[in-house]
N, C-alpha and C positions, 0 to 999 in steps of 0.2 A: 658326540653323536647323539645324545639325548637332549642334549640341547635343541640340535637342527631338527629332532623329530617334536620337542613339546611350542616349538613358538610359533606354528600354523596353530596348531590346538588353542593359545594362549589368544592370538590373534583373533581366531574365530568367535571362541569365547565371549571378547570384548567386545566384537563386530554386534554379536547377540545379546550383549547386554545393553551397549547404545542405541540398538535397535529396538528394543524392548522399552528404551527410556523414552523415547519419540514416538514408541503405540501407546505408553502409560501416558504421555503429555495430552495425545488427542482423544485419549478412550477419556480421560478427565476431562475435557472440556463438552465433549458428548454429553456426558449425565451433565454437566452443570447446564448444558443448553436445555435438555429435558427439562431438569428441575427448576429453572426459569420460564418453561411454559407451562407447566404445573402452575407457578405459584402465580404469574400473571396472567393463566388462564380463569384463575378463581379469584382473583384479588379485580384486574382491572378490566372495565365493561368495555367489550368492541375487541378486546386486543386476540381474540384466535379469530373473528370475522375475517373473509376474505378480504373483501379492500385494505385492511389491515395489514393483511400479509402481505400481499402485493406491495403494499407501501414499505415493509418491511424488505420486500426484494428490492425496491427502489433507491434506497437509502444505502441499504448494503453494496450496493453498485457502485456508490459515491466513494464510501471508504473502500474498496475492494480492487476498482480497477486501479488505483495508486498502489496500491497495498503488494501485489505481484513485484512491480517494479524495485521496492521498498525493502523487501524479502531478499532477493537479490542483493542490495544493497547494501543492508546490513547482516547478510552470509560473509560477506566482502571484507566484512569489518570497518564500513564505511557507516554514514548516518546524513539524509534528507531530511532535513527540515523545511523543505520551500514549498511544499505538497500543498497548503491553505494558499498561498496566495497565488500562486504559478495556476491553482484552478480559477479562480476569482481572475487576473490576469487573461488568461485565455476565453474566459465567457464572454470579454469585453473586446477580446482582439477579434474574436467571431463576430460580434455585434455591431461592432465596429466596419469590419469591412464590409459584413454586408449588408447596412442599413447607409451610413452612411460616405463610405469611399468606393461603393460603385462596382467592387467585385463579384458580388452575386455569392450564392451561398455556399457552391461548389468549390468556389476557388479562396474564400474567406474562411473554410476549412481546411485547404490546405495550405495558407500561411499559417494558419496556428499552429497545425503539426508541426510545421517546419520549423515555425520559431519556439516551441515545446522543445524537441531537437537542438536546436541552436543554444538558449539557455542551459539545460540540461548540460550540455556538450563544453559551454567554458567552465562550469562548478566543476565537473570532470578533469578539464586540460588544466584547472588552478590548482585541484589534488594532486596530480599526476607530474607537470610540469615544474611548480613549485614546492611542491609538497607541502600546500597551504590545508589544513585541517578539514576537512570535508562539512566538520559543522558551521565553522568559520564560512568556510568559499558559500556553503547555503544559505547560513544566513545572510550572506548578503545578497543573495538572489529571491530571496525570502522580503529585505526592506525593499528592495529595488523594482521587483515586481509590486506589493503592495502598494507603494505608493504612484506607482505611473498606473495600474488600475483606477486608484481612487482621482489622479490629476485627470487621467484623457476622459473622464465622466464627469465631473466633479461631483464626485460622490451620489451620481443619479442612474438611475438603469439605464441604458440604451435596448430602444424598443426592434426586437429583430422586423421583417420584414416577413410579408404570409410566404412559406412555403410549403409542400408537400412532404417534402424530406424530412424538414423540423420536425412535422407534426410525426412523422414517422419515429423521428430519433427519441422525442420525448413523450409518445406517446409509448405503444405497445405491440407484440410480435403474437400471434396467437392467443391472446390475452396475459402474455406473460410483460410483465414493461419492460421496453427493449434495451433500458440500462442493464437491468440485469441477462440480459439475454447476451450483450456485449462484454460485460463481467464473465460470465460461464465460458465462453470462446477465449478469451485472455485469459481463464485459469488454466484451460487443458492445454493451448500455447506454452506457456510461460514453467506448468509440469512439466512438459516434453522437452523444454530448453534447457531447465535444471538437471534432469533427471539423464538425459539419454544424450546429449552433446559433450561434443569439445568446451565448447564455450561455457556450459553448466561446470563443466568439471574444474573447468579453472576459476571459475567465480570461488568457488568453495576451498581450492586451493590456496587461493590469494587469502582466505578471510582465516583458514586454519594456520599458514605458514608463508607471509609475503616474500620472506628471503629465498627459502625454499624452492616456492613458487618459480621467484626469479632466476634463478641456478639450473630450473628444469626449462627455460626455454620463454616460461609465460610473458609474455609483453604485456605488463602491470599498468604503463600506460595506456596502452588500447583497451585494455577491460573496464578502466576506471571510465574512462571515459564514454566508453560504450553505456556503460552501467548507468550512468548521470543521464546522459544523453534520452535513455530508454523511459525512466522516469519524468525525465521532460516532456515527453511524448505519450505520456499515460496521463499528467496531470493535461496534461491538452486535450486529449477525448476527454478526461471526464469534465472541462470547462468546454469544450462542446455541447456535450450532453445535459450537463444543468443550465444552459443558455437555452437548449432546446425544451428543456423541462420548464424554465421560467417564463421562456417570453421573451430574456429580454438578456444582457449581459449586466454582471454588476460586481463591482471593483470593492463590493464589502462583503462578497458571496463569501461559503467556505470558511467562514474564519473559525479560527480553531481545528480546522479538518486534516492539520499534519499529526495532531496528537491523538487522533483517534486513530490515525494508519499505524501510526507508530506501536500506537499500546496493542492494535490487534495483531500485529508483527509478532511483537515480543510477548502476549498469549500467547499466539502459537508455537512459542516455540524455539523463534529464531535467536541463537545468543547473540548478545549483545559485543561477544567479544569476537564474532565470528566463526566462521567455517563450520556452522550445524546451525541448520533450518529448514522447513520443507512445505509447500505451498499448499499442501493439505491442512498441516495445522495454522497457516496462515487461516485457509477459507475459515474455518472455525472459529478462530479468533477474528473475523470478521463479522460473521452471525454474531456471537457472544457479546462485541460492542455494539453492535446495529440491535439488538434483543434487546439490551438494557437501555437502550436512550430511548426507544420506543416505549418501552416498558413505564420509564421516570414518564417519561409525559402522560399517556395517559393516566397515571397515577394522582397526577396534577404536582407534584413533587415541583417547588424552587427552582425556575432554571440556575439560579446561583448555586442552589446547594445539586443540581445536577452536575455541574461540574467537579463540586469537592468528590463525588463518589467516584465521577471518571477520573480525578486523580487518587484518589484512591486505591482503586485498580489497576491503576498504572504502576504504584509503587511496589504493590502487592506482587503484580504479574511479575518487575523486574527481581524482586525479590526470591519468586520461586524460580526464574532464570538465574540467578546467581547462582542458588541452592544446586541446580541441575547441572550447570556448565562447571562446576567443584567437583560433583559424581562422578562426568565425564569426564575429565580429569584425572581423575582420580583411576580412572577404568581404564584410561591409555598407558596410564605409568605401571600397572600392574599385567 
């Protein structure tokens, strides 16, 4: 009898203290966002000016709207790598169709969705289906994309064609850039999907206990694949959106830009082994990378050694992930 009376207690307990470990994740990234505008508001000239910031919305949009998808993903206990070139890829399928095979803009946006979807959707059905390694089935959608960007261009921009909408998509919404303004609508999306659905709840499911999962009914197939699919379609807007930004599509855009989704992912929060993450401390960990690369540049900082610091951080970040996801752990078995 005292048993059945202390293991609500016990339960709650835990709920409160891994709850408390995901307010301490993002109340820490807060202050470090501060104390990075602190220190690059006195160290580098221009970087609190508006246009500055603004650029800094702009940029954060880049890594951000993948990043939702990504969070998801790796809650799942799954991992995307194909985010760099699937953007790159899609700038060029937009530019493509509509400069030169004649679709117009409308409808050369919505091939790329669709083929965003489609790629997405086999890296999914080669996890699900085969039970091929999800970093595996990305990377090869990672090489495969990559290099049919750089063949259908050869390695040259494709110049888009003038439209209204363009100028829309890449310019600005009230004076806000309307990357970011399509970021912000994909965050509060993508919370409400996690947070208050079926389909949230069994993401999270699949990534804390996939046997489990499967025993309660979850069709592991359809999520994976949903899951991939979602990201194919996220890395497609934002290979819209920097088509729209550039001018032009280009098949050596983005590069690098899966490891900045990734590492702002796993800032925020998300374990790397699954089934705890949350799109809040995603956003965060997306300012926090988009803060510091802005920050190196106008520093004038090495693009070479810009990158050792991003992985730096990366190592770092997985590191207190480890640390955290052994607490939590730890907090479930007591």
């Amino acid at each position: 009898m005292t048993v059945t009376q202390t293991r609500p207690e016990q339960r709650g307990r835990a709920a409160g203290r891994r709850f408390a470990g995901r307010s301490l994740n993002e109340i820490g990234l807060i202050v470090a966002i501060v104390v990075l505008y602190i220190v690059l508001g006195s160290t580098a000239a221009g970087f609190l000016s508006l246009d500055n910031q603004l650029g800094i919305l702009r940029d954060a949009a880049t890594v951000g709207i993948a990043a939702w998808g990504v969070t998801l993903v790796i809650i799942a206990g799954e991992i995307d790598i194909s985010i760099g070139p699937a953007v790159a890829f899609s700038s060029v399928l937009m530019a493509k169709g509509a400069a030169e095979w004649g679709l117009g803009i409308g409808p050369a946006i919505l091939l790329t969705l669709v083929a965003g979807a489609a790629w997405g959707a086999l890296a999914g059905w080669l996890r699900a289906r085969f039970d091929v390694p999800s970093f595996i089935a990305t990377l090869g959608v990672w090489s495969a994309l990559g290099g049919l960007g750089l063949y259908l261009t050869d390695a040259l921009p494709v110049v888009l064609p003038e439209s209204g909408l363009m100028d829309v998509l890449g310019g600005s919404i009230l004076g806000v850039p309307t990357p970011a303004v399509v970021m912000v609508v994909l965050f509060f999306a993508f919370a409400y999907l996690a947070r208050y659905t079926g389909y949230g709840r069994s993401v999270y499911a699949v990534g804390g206990n996939a046997p489990a999962a499967r025993m309660a009914g979850i069709n592991l197939a359809r999520v994976r694949v949903l899951l991939f699919a979602t990201t194919g379609v996220l890395s497609a807007i934002t290979g819209v959106l920097l088509a729209a930004r550039l001018g032009s599509g280009n098949g050596g855009a983005a590069s690098g830009l899966e490891f900045d989704v990734i590492a702002a992912v796993v800032i925020g929060g998300t374990a790397l082994a699954g089934g705890r993450g949350s799109m809040l401390g995603t956003l965060f960990g997306v300012v926090f990378i988009t803060v510091i690369s802005n920050g190196l540049v106008l520093l004038g900082v090495d693009s070479f050694l810009q990158n050792v610091v991003r992985g730096v951080i990366i190592v770092v970040a997985v590191l207190v992930n480890v640390v955290i996801t052994k607490r939590a752990r730890a907090t479930r078995e007591t």
